[in-house]
N, C-alpha and C positions, 0 to 999 in steps of 0.2 A: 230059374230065369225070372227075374224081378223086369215087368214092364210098367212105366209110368203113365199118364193119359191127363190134362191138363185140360180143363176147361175152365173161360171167361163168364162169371156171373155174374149178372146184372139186378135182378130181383129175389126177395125173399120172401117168407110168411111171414107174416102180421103177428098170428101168436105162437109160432113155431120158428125163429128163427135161423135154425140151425139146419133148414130146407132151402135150399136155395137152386132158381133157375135160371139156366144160361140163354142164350138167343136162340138156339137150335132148339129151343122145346124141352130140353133133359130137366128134371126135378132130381138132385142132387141132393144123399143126407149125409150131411158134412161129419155127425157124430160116429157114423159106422164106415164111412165112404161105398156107399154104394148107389146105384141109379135106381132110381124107383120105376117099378115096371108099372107101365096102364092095364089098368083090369074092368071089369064089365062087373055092374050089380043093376039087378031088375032091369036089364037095356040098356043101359046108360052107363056112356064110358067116363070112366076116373081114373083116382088114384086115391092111395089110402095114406092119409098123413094125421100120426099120431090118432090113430085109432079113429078118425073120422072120413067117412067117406066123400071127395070133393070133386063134383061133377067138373068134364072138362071146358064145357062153357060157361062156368061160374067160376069157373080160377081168376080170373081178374080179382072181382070182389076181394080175393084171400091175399093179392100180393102187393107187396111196396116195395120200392125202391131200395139198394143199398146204400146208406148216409154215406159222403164222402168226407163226414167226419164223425167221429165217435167220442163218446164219455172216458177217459182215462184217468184211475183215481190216483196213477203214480206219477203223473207228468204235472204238468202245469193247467189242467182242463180236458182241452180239444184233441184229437193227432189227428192228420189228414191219414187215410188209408191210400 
């Protein structure tokens, strides 16, 4: 039984790209497909991306936005996503 699960993501990491969160809170890694679970180091809840520990009230600082346009070196420049 193959079941699918689809979620809309709005932000990414900064230097980790390929992590990305949706509105609902999920931290998404796009390279493996799996949801990152919150975990606890010294009190303090986070999550572990790309081997560094990122408190959950310091995620702001780590995230931007998804461009609604991108670099494509086979088109003509830009392509809207």
């Amino acid at each position: 039984m193959i079941v699918n699960v689809q979620f809309k993501v709005f932000w990414q990491f900064k230097k980790a790209t390929h992590f990305k969160v949706t509105k609902c809170k999920k931290i998404i890694n796009c390279k493996n497909n799996t949801i990152v679970k919150q975990s606890i180091r010294g009190g303090s809840c986070g999550y572990w991306i790309n081997k560094d520990f990122i408190k959950r009230k310091d995620l702001n600082s780590y995230l931007d936005v998804i461009p609604k346009k991108q670099y494509c070196p086979f088109s003509n420049g830009t392509i809207e996503i």
